[in-house]
Backbone bond lengths (Angstrom), bond angles and torsions (degrees), N, CA, C in turn:
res aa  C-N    CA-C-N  psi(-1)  N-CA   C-N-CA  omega(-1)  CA-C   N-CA-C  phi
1 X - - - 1.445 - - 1.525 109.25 -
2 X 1.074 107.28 145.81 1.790 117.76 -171.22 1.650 109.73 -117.19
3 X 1.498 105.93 123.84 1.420 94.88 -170.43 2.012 86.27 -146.79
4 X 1.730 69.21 137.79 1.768 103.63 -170.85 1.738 115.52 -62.92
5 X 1.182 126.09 109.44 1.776 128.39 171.29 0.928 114.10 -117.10
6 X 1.487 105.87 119.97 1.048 129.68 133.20 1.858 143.82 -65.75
7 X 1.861 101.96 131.11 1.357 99.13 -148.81 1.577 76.17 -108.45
8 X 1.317 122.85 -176.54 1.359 125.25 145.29 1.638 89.88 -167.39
9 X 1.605 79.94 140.75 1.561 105.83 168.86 1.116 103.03 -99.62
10 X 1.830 112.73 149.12 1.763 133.18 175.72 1.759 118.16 -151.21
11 X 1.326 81.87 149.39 1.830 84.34 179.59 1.191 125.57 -144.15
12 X 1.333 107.57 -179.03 1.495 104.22 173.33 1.683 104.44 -128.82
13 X 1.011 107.28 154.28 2.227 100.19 175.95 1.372 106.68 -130.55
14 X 1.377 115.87 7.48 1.610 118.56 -176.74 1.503 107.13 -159.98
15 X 1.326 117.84 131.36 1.455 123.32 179.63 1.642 119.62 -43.22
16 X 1.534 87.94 -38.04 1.500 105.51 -174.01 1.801 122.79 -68.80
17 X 1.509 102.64 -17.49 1.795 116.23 153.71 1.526 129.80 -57.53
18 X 1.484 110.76 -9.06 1.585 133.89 166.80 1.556 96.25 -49.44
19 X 1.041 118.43 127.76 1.461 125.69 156.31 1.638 109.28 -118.38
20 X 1.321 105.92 73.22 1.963 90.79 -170.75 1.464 110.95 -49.10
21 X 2.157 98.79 167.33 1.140 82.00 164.58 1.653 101.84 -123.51
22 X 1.342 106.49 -174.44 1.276 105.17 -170.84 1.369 114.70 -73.38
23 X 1.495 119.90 151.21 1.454 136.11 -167.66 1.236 111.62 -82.97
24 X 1.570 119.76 138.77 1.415 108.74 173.30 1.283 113.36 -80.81
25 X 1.691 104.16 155.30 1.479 115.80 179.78 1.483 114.01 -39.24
26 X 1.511 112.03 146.92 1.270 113.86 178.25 2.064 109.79 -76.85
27 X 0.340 86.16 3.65 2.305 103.41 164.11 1.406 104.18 -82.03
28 X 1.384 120.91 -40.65 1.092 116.75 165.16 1.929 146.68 -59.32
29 X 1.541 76.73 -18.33 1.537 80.81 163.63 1.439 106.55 87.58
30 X 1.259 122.63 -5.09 1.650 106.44 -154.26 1.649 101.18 -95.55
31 X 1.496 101.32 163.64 1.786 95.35 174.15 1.760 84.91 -152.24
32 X 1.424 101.52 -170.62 1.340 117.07 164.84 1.353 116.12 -141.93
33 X 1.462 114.45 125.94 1.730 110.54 168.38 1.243 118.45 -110.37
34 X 1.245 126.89 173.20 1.223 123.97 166.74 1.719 108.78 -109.11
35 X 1.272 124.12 150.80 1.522 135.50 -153.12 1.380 77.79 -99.93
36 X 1.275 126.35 98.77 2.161 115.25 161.33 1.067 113.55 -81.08
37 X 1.653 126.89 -10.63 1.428 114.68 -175.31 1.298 100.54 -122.60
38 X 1.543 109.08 111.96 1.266 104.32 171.42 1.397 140.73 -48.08
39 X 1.425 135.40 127.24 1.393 137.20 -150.03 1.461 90.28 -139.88
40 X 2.041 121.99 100.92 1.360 107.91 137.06 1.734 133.70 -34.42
41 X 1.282 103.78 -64.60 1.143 107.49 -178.85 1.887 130.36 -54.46
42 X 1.635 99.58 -12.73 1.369 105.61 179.38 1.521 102.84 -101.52
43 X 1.369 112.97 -18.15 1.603 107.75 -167.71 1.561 94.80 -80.08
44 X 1.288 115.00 -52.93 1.229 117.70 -173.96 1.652 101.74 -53.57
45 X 1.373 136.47 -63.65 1.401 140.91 152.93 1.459 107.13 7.62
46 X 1.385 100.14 -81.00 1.695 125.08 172.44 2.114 121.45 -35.23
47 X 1.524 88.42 -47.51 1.650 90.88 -165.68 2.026 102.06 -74.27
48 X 1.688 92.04 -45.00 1.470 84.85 -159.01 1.333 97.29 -93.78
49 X 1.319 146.49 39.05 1.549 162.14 -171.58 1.754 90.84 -111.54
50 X 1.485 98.93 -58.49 1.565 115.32 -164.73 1.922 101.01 -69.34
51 X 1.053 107.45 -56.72 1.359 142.75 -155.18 1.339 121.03 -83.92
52 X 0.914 111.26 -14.45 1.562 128.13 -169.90 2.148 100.21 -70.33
53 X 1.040 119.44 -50.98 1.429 139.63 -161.78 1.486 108.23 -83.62
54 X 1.933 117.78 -29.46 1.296 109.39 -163.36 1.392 93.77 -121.63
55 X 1.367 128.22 35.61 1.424 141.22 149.16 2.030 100.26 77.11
56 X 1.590 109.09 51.90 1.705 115.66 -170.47 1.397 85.73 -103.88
57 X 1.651 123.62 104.47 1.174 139.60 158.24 1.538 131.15 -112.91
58 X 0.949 114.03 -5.00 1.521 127.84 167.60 1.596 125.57 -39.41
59 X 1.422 115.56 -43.70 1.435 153.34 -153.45 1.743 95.61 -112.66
60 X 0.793 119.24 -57.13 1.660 130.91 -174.29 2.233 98.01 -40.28
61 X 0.981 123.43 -15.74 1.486 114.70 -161.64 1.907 89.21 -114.48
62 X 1.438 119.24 7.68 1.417 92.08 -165.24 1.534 103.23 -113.40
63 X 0.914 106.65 142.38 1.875 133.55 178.31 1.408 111.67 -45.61
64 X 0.813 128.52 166.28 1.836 146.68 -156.28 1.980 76.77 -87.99
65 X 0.870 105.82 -46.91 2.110 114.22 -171.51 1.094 95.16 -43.09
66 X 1.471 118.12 -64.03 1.627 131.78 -120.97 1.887 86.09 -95.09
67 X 1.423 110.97 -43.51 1.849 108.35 162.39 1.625 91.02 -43.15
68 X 0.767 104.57 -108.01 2.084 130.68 -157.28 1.916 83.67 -13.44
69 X 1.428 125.37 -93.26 0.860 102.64 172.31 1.472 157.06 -25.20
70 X 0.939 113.77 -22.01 1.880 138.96 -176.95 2.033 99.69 -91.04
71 X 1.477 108.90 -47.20 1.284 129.68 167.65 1.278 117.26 -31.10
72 X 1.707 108.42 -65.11 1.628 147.00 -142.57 1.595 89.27 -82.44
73 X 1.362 132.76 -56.37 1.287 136.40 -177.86 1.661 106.91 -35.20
74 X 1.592 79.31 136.36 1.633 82.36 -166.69 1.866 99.18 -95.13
75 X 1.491 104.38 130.47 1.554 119.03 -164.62 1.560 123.71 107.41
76 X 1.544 101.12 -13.40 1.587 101.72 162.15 1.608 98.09 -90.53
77 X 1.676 72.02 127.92 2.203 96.31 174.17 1.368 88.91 -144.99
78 X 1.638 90.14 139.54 1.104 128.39 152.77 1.484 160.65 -91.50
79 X 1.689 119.74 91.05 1.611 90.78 -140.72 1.912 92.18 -113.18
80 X 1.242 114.34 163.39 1.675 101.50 -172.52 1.088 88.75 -145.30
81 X 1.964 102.28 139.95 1.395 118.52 159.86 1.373 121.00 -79.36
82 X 1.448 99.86 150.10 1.819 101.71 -176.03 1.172 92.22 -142.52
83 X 1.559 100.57 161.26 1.817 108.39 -163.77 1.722 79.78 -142.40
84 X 1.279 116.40 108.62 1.449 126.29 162.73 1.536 97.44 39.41
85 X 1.618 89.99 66.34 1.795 103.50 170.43 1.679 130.68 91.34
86 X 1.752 80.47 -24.25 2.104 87.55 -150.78 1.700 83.47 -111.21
87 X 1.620 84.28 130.35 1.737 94.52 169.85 1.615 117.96 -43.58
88 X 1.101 123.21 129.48 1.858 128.77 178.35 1.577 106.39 -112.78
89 X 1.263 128.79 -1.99 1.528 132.09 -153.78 1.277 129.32 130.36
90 X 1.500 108.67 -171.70 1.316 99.50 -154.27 1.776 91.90 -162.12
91 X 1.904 95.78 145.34 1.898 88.06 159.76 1.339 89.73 -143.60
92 X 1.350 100.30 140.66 1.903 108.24 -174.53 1.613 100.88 -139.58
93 X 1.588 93.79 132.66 1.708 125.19 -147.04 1.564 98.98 -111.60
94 X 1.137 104.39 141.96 1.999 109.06 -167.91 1.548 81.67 -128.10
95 X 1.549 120.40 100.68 1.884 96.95 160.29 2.005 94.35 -73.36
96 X 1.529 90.36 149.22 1.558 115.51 173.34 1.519 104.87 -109.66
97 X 1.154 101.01 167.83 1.879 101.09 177.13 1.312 121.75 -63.20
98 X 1.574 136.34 172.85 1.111 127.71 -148.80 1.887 137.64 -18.10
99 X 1.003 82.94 98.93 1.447 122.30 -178.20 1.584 112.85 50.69
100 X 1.845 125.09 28.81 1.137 93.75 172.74 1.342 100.57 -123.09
101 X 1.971 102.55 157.90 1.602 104.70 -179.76 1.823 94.10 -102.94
102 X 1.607 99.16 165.06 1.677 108.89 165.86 1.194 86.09 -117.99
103 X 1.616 97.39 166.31 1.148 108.65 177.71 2.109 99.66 -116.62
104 X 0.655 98.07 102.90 1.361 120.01 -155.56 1.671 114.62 -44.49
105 X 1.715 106.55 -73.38 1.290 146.29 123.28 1.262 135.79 -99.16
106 X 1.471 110.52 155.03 1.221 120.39 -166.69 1.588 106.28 -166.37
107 X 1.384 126.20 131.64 1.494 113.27 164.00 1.974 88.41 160.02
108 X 1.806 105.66 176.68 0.930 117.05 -173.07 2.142 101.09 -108.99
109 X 1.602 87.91 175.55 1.169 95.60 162.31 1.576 128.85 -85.60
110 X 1.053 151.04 129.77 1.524 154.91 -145.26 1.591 106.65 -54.16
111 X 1.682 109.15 -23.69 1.042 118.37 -164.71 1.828 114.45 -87.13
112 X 1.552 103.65 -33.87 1.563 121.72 176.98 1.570 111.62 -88.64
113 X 1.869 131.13 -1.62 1.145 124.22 -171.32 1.235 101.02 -79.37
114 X 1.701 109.62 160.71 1.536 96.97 -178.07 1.734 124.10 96.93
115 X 1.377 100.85 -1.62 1.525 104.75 -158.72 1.373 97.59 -136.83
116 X 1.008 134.72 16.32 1.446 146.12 165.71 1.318 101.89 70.87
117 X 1.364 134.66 35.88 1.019 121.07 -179.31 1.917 120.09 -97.16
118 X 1.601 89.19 -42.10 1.606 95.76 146.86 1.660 143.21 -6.21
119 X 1.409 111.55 -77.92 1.348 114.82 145.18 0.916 132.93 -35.36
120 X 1.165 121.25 -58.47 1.395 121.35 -164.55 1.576 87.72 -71.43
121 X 1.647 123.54 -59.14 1.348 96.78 -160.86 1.391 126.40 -44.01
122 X 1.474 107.03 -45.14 1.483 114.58 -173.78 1.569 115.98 -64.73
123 X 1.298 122.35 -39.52 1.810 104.87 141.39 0.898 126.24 -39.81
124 X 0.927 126.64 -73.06 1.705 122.21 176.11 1.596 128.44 -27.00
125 X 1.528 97.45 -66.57 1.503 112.53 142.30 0.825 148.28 -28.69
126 X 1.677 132.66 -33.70 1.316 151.10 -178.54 1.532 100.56 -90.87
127 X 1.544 91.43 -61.22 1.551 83.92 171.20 1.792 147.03 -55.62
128 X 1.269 90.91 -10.42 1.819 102.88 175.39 1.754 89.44 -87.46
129 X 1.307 96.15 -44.13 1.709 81.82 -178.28 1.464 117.55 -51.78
130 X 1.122 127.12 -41.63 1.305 119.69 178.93 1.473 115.06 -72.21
131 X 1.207 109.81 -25.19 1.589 91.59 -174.70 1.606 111.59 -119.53
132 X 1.710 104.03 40.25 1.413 110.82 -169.43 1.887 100.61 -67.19
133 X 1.328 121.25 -29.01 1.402 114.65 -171.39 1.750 107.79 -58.12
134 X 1.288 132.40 -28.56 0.980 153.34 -175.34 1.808 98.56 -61.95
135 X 1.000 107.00 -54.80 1.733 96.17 167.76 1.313 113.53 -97.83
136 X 1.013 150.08 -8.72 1.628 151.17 168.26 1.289 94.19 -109.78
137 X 1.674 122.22 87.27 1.634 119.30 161.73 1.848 110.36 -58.65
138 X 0.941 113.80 -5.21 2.171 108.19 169.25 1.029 111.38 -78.31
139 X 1.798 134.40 -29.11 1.329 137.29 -170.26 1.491 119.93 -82.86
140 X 1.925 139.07 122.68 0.907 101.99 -174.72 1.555 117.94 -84.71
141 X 1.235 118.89 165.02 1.755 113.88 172.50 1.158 132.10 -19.97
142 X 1.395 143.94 99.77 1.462 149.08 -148.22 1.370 96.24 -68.88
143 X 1.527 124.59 121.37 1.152 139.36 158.58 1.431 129.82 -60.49
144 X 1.346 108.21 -47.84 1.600 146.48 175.03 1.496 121.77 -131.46
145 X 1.603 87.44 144.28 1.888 90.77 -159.97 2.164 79.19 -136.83
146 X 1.334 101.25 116.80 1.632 103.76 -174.27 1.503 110.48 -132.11
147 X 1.413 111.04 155.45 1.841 99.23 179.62 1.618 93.42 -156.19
148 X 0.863 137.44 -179.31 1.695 154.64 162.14 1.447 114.80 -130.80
149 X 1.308 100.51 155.79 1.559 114.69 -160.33 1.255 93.67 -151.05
150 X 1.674 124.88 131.79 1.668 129.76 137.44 0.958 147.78 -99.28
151 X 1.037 122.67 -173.65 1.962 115.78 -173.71 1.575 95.28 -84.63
152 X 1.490 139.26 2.59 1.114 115.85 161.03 1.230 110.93 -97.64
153 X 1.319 129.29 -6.10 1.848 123.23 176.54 1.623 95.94 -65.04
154 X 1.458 108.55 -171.47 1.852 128.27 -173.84 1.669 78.72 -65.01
155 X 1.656 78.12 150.37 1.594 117.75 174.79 1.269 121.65 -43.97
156 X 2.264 96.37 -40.81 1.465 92.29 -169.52 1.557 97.45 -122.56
157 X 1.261 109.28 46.85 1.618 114.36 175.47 1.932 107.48 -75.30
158 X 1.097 111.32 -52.92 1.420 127.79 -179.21 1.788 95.96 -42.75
159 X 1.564 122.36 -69.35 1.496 114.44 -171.78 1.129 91.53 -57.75
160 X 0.943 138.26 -89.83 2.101 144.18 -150.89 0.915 87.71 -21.30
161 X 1.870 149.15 -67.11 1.160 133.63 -138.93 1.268 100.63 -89.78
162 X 1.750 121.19 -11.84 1.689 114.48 -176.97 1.207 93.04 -89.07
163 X 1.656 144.34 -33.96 1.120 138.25 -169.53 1.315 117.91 -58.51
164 X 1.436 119.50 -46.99 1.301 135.59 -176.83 1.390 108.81 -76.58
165 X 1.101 146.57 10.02 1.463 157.70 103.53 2.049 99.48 134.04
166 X 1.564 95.08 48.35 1.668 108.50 160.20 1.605 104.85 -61.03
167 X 0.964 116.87 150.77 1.613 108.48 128.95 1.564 120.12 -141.99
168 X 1.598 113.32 145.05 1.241 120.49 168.51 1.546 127.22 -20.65
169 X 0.887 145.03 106.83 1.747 144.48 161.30 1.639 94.67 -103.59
170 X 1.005 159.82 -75.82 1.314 136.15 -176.48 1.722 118.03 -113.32
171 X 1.551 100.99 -164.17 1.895 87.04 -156.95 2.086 78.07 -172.39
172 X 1.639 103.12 114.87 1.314 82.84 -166.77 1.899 74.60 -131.71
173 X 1.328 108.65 163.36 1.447 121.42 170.04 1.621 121.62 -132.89
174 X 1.038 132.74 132.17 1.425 126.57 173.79 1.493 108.99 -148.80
175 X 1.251 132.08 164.50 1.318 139.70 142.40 1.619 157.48 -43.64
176 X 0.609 131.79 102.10 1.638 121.73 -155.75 1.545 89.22 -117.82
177 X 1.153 97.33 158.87 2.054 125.43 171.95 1.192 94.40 -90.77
């Protein structure tokens, strides 16, 4: 069976395109860290935790190596939501050459969607992207902060990233088996 995807690419070119969103109550428990020590075993944890439901198979074939390596790159950061301790998600940042970051992955676990935590991560998120030169003095100041999204990620992945003040630059469709 053949079923139609849609990709779309989005960006940002100025910090000031941030539209945060609002934070959940502090009752809620939630925080954000960043992972400094790289962990195959947690990234992988992380992708197919998130990923498992919205068909993220790309990552699923790679070796305990191919983590550590992927890890080791300097500009992959890792930052994770937690909801009173317990991992909720994740947004993981690729700096690219002159000054732009992707945002690589990003999303919750099936269990934390729904809880406003989303937003906030991806603020949060966006925002390290912009000011990743600030902890990597080698990188220059991120110009552009970009990610892609399809019609098989969450339902409401596409708004979050328009809310938080993405916008579309391309829009690609193809077929998959």
């Amino acid at each position: 069976m053949t079923t139609t995807v849609t990709t779309w690419h989005l960006e940002q070119t100025a910090p000031s395109d941030l539209s945060p969103a609002q934070e959940p109550p502090a009752a809620a428990g939630v925080r954000i860290a960043r992972a400094e020590v790289p962990s195959p075993e947690f990234s992988h944890f992380l992708y197919t935790a998130v990923g498992s439901d919205v068909a993220w198979t790309d990552r699923l074939v790679w070796s305990r190596e191919a983590w550590e390596e992927y890890l080791h790159r300097p500009g992959v950061e890792t930052w994770v939501a937690y909801e009173r301790g317990t991992p909720a998600g994740y947004i993981e940042l690729e700096g690219q050459d002159e000054g732009v970051v992707e945002i690589a992955y990003f999303g919750l676990l099936p269990a934390f969607r729904g809880r406003r935590i989303g937003g906030h991560l991806l603020t949060w998120g966006t925002s390290r992207a912009w000011d990743m030169a600030d902890r990597r003095p080698d990188r220059v100041p991120t110009k552009r902060v970009w990610v892609h999204t399809c019609s098989k990620d969450g339902p409401y992945a596409l708004d979050n990233y328009r809310r938080r003040g993405f916008r579309v630059f391309d829009v690609k469709t193809s077929d998959e088996e």
